[in-house]
Short mmCIF file of the C-alpha atoms (twelve columns), coordinates in Angstrom:
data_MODEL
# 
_entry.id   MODEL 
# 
loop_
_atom_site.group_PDB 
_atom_site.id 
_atom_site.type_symbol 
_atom_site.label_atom_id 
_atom_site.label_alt_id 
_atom_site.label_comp_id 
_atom_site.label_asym_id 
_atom_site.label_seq_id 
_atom_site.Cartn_x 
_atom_site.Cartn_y 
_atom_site.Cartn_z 
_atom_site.pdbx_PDB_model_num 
ATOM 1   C CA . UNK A 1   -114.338 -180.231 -30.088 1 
ATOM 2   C CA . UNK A 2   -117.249 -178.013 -30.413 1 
ATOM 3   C CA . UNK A 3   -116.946 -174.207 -30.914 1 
ATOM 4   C CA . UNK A 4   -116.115 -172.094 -27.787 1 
ATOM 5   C CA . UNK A 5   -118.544 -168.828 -27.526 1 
ATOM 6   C CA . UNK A 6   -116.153 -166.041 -26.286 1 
ATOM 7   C CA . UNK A 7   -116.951 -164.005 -23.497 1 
ATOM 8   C CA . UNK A 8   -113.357 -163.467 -21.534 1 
ATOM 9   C CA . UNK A 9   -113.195 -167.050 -21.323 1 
ATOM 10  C CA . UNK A 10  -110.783 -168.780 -24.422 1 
ATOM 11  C CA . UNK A 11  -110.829 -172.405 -24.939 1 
ATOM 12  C CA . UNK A 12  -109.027 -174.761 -22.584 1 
ATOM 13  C CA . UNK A 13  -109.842 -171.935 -19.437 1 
ATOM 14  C CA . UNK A 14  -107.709 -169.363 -21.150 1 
ATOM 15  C CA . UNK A 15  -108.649 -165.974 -20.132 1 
ATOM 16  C CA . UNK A 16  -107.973 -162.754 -22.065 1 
ATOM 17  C CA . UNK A 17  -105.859 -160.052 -20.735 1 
ATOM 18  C CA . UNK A 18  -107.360 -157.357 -18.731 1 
ATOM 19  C CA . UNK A 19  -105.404 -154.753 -20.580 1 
ATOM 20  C CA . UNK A 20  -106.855 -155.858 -24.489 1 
ATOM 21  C CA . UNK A 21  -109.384 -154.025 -24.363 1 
ATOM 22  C CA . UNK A 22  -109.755 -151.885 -27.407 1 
ATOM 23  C CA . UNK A 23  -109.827 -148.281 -25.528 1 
ATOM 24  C CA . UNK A 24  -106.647 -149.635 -23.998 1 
ATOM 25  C CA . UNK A 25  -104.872 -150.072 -27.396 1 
ATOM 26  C CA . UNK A 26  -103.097 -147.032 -27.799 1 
ATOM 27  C CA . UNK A 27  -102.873 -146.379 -31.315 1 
ATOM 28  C CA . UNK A 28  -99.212  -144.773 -32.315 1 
ATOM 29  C CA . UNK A 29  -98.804  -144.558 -36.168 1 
ATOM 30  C CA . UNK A 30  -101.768 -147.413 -36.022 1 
ATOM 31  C CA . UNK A 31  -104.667 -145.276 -35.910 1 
ATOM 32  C CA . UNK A 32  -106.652 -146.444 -39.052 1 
ATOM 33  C CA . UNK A 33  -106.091 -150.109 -37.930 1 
ATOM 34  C CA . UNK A 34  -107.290 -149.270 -34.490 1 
ATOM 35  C CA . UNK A 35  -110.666 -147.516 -36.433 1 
ATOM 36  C CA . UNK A 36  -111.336 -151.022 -38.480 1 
ATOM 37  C CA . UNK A 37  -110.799 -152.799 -34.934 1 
ATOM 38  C CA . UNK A 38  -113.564 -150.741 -33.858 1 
ATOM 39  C CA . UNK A 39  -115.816 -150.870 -36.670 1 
ATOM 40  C CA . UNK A 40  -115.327 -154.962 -36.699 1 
ATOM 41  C CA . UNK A 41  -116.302 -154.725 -32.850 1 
ATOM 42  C CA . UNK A 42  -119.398 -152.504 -33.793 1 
ATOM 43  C CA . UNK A 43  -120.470 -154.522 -36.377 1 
ATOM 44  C CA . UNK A 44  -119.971 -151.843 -39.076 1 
ATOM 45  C CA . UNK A 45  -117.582 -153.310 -40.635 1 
ATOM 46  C CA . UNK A 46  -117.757 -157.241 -42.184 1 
ATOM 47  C CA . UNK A 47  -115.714 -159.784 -44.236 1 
ATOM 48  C CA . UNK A 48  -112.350 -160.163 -43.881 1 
ATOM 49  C CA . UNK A 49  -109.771 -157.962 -42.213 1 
ATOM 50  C CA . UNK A 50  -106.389 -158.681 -41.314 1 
ATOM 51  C CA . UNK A 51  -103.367 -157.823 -39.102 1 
ATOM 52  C CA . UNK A 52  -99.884  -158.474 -39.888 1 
ATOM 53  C CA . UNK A 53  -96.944  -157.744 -37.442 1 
ATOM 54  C CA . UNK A 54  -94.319  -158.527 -34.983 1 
ATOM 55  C CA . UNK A 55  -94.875  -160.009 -31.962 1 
ATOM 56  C CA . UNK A 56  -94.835  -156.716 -30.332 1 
ATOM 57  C CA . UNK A 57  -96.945  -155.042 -32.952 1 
ATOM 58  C CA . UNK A 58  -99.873  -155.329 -30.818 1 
ATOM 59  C CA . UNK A 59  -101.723 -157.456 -33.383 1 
ATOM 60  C CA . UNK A 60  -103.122 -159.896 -30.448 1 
ATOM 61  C CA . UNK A 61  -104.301 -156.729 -28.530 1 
ATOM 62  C CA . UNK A 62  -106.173 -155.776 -31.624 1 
ATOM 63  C CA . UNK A 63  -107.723 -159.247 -32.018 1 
ATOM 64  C CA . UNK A 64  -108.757 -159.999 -28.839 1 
ATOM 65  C CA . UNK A 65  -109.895 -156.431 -28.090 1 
ATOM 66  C CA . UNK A 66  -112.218 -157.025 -30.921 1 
ATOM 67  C CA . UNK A 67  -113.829 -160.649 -29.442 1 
ATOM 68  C CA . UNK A 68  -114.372 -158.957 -26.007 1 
ATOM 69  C CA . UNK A 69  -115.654 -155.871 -27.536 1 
ATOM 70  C CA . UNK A 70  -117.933 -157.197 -29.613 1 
ATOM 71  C CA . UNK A 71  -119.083 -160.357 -27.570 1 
ATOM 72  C CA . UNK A 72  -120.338 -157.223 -25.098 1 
ATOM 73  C CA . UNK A 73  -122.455 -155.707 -27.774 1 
ATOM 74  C CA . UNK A 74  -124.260 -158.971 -28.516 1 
ATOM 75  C CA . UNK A 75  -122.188 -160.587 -31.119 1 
ATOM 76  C CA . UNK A 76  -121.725 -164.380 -31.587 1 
ATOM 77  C CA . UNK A 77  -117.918 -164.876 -30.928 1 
ATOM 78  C CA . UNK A 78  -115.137 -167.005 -31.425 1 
ATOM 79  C CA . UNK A 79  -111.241 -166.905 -30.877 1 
ATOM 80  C CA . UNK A 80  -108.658 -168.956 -31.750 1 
ATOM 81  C CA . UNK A 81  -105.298 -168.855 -30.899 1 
ATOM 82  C CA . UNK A 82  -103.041 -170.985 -33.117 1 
ATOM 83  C CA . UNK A 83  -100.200 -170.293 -30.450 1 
ATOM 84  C CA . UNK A 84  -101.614 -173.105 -28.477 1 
ATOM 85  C CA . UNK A 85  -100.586 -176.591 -30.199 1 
ATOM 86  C CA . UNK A 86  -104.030 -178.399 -28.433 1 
ATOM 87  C CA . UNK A 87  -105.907 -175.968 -31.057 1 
ATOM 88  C CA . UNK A 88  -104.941 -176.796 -34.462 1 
ATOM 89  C CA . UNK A 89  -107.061 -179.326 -35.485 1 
ATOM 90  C CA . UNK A 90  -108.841 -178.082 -39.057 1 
ATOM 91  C CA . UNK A 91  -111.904 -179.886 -37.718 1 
ATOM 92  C CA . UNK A 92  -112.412 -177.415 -35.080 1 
ATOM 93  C CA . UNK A 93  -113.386 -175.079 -37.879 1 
ATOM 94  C CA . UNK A 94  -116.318 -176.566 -38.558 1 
ATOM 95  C CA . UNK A 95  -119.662 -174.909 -38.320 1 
ATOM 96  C CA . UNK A 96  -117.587 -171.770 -37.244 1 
ATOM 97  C CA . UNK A 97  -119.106 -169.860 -40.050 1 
ATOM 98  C CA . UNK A 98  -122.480 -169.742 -37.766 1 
ATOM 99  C CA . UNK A 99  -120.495 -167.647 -35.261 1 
ATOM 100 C CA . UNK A 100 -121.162 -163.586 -36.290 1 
ATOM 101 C CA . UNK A 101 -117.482 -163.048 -35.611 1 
ATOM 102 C CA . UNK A 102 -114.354 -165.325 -35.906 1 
ATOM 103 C CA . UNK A 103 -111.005 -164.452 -34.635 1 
ATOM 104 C CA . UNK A 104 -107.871 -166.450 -35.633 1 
ATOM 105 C CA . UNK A 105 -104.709 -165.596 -33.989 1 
ATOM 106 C CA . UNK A 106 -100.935 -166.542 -35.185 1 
ATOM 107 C CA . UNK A 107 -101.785 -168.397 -38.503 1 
ATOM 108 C CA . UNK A 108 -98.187  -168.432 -39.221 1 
ATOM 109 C CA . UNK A 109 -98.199  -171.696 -37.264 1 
ATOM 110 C CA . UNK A 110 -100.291 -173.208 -39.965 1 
ATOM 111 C CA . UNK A 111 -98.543  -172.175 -42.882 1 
ATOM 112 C CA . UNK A 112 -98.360  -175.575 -44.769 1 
ATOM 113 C CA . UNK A 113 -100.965 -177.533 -43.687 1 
ATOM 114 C CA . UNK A 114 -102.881 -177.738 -46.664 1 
ATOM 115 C CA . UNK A 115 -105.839 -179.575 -44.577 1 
ATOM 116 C CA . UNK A 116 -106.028 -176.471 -42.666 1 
ATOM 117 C CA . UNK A 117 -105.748 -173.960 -44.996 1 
ATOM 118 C CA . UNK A 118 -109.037 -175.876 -46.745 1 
ATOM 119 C CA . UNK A 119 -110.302 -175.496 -43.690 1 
ATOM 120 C CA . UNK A 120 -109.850 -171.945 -43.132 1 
ATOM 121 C CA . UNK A 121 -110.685 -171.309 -47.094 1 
ATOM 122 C CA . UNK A 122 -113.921 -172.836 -46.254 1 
ATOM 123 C CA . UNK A 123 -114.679 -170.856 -43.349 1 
ATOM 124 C CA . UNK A 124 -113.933 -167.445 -44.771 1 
ATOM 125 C CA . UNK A 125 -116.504 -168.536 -48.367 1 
ATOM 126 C CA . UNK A 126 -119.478 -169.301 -45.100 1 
ATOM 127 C CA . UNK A 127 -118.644 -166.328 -43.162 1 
ATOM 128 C CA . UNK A 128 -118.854 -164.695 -46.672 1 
ATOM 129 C CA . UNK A 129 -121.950 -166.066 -47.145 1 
ATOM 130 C CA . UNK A 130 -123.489 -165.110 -43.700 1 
ATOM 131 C CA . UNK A 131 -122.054 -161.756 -43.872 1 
ATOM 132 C CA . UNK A 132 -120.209 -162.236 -40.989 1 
ATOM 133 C CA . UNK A 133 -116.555 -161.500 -39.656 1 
ATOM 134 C CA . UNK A 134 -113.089 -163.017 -40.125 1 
ATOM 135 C CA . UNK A 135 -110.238 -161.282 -38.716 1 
ATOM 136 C CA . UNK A 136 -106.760 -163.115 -38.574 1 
ATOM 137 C CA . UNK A 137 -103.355 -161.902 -37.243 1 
ATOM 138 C CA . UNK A 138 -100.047 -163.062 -38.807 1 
ATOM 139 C CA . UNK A 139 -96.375  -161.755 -39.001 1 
ATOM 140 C CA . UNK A 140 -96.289  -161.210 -42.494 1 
ATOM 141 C CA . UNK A 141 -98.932  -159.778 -45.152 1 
ATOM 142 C CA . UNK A 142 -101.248 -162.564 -46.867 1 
ATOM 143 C CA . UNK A 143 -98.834  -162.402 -50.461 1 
ATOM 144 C CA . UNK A 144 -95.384  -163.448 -48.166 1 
ATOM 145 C CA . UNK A 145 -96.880  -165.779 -45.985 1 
ATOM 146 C CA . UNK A 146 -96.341  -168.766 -48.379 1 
ATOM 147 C CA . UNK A 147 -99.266  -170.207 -47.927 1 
ATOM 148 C CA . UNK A 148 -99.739  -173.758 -50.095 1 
ATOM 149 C CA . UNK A 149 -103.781 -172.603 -51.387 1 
ATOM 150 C CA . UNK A 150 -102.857 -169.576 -53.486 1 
ATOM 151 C CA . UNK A 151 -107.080 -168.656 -53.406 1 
ATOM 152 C CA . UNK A 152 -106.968 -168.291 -49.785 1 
ATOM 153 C CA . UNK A 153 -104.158 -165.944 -49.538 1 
ATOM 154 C CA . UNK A 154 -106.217 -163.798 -52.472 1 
ATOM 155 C CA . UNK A 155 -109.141 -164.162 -50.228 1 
ATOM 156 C CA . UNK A 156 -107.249 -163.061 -46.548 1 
ATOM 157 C CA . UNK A 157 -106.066 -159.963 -48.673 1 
ATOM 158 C CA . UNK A 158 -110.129 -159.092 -50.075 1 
ATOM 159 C CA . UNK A 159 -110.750 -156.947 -47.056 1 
ATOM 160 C CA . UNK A 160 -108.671 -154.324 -45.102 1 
ATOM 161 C CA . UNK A 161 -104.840 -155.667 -44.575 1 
ATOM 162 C CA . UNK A 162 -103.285 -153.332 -42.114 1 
ATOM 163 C CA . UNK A 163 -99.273  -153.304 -41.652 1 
ATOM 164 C CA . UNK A 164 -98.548  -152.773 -37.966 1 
ATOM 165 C CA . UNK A 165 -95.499  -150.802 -36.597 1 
ATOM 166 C CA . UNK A 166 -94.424  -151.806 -33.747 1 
ATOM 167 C CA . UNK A 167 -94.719  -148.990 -30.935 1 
ATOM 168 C CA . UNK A 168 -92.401  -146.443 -30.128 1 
ATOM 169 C CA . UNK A 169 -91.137  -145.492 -27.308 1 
ATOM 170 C CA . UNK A 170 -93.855  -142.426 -27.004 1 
ATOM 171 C CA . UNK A 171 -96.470  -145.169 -27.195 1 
ATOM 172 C CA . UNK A 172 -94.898  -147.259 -24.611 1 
ATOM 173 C CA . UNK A 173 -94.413  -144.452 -22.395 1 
ATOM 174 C CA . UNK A 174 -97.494  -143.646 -22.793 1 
ATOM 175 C CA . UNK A 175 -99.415  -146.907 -22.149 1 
ATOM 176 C CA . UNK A 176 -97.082  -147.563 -19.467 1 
ATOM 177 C CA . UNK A 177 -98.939  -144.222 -17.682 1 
ATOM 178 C CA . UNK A 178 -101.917 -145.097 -18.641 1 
ATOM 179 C CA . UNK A 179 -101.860 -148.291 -17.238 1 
ATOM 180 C CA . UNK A 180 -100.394 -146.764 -13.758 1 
ATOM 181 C CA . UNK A 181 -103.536 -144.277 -13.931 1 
ATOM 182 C CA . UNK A 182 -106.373 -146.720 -14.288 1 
ATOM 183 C CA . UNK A 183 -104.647 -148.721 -11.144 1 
ATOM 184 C CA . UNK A 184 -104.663 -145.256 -9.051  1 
ATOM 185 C CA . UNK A 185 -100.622 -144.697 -9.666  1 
ATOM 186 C CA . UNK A 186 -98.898  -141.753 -10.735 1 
ATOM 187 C CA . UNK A 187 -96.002  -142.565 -12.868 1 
ATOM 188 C CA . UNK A 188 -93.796  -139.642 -13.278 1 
ATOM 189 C CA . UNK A 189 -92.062  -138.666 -16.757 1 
ATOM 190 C CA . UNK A 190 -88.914  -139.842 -15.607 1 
ATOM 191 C CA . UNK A 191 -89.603  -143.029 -14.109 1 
ATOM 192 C CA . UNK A 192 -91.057  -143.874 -17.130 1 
ATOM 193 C CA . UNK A 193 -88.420  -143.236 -19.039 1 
ATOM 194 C CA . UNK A 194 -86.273  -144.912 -16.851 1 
ATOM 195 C CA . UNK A 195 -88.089  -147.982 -17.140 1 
ATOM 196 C CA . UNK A 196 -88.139  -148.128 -20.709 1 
ATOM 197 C CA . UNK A 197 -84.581  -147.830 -20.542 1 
ATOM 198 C CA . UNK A 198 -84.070  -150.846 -18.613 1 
ATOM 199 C CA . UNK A 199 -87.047  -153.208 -19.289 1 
ATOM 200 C CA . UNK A 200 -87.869  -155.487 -22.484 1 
ATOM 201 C CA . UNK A 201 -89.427  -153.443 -25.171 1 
ATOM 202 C CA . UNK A 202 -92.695  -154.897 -25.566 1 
ATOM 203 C CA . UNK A 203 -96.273  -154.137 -24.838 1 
ATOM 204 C CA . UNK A 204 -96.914  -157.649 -22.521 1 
ATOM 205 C CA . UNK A 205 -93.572  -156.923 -20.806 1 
ATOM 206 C CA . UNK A 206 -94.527  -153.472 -19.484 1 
ATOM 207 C CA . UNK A 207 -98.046  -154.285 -18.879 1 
ATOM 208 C CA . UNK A 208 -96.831  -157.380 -16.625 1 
ATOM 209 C CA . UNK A 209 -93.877  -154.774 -15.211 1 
ATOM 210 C CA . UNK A 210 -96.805  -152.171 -14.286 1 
ATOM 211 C CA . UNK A 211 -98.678  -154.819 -12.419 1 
ATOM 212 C CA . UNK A 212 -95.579  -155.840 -10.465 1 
ATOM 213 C CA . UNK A 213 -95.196  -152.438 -9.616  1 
ATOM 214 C CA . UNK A 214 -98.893  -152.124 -8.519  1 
ATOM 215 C CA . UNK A 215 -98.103  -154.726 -5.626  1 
ATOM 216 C CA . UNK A 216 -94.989  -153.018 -4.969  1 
ATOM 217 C CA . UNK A 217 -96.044  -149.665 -4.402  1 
ATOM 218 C CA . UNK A 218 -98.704  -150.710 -2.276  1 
ATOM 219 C CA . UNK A 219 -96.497  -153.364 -0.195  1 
ATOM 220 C CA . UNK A 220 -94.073  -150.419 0.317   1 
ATOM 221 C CA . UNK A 221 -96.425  -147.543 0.470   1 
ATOM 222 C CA . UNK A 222 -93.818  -145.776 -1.989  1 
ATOM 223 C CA . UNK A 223 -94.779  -143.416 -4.983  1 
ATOM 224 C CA . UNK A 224 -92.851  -144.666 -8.021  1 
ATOM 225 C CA . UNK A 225 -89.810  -142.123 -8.158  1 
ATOM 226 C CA . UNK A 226 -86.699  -143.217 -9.433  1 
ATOM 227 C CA . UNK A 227 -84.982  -144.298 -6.137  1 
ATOM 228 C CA . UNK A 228 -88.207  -146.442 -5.390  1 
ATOM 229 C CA . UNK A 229 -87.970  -148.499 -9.168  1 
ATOM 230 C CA . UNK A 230 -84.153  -148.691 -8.421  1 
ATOM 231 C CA . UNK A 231 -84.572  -150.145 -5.022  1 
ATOM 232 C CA . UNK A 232 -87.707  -152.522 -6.009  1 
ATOM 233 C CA . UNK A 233 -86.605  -153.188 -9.341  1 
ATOM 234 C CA . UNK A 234 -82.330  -153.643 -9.829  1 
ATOM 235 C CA . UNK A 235 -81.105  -156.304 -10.200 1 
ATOM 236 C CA . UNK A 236 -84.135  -157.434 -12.093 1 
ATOM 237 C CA . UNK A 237 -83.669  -154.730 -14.943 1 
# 
């Protein structure tokens, strides 16, 4: 399998989420990782840098934000997403380090693979080489991942290693808005809060939730108080 040039397309007809966008990552205690997103994206910033986190951290965000951003300013892109079983083959690695930016996503899932870890080793010392861009996502920090090749964990750490915190509920609130605004919604204060009282805590849950709403509100022709969210929503939350 040959590399995949990202636009919004992923391999196998995956397409990124409308809402990782980089301006639509908002930052919380995770400002200075949200500044080397950018500066990856801009191509100011090269070699390695990596994100490790939670799965609602918003370490994909940051990741994919960065491969859409970037592809738009002219950069040769890839992304892949270790999440998806079809796309863990070490070979698809090959002749990566041509691309000006590669984005690996999850590489907890290949913890102990020592072919892939070679693989990935070798990519980073091209990329190196071409003075391009690695930036990988995991759920721990390069030292704790346990990774079999002791040099590559050294080498995943060389660059920028950012420790996300996952958001709180100021950030969710906020996003949650946000989101609401850019879709023409107003989301009162209290609603919000409401919501976050009753829905999963994560960034993909609410951004799905404010979606669902979207439809709702415009099915119904209802602003989204409190008795509207109840009505629409319950027993769902």
């Amino acid at each position: 399998m040959s590399p995949a040039a990202m636009g919004t397309q992923l391999p196998l007809g995956v397409t990124l989420p409308l809402e990782t966008r980089l301006r639509d990552f908002v930052p919380g205690s995770n400002g200075e990782a949200l500044a080397a997103a950018e500066a990856v994206a801009e191509g100011r910033l090269s070699g390695c840098l990596y994100f490790a986190g939670s799965a609602a951290s918003g370490k994909s965000h940051l990741l994919q934000g960065i491969c859409r951003q970037a592809h738009g300013a002219g950069q040769m892109t890839a992304y892949l997403p270790l999440s998806d079983k079809a796309l863990r083959d070490p070979e698809l690695l090959q002749g990566w380090d041509g691309f000006d930016l590669v984005c690996i996503d999850d590489l907890d899932a290949m913890v102990g693979d020592f072919a892939w870890e070679r693989a990935l080793f070798r990519l980073y010392e091209g990329i190196k080489e071409q003075a391009g861009s690695l930036v990988v996502t995991a759920k721990d920090l390069p030292g704790n991942l346990g990774l079999d090749l002791p040099d590559l964990a050294s080498r995943l750490a060389s660059g920028p290693v950012y420790q996300l915190s996952p958001p709180d509920d100021q950030t969710l609130a906020v996003a949650l808005t946000q989101r609401m605004e850019r879709q023409g919604l107003v989301l009162p204060e209290e609603s919000a809060r409401w919501l976050l009282r009753r829905a999963r805590r994560d960034m993909h849950t609410l951004m799905a939730l404010a979606d669902r709403l979207d439809r709702l509100s415009l099915s119904a022709q209802r602003r989204l108080t409190i008795p509207f969210l109840r009505e629409a929503l319950d027993p769902e939350l």
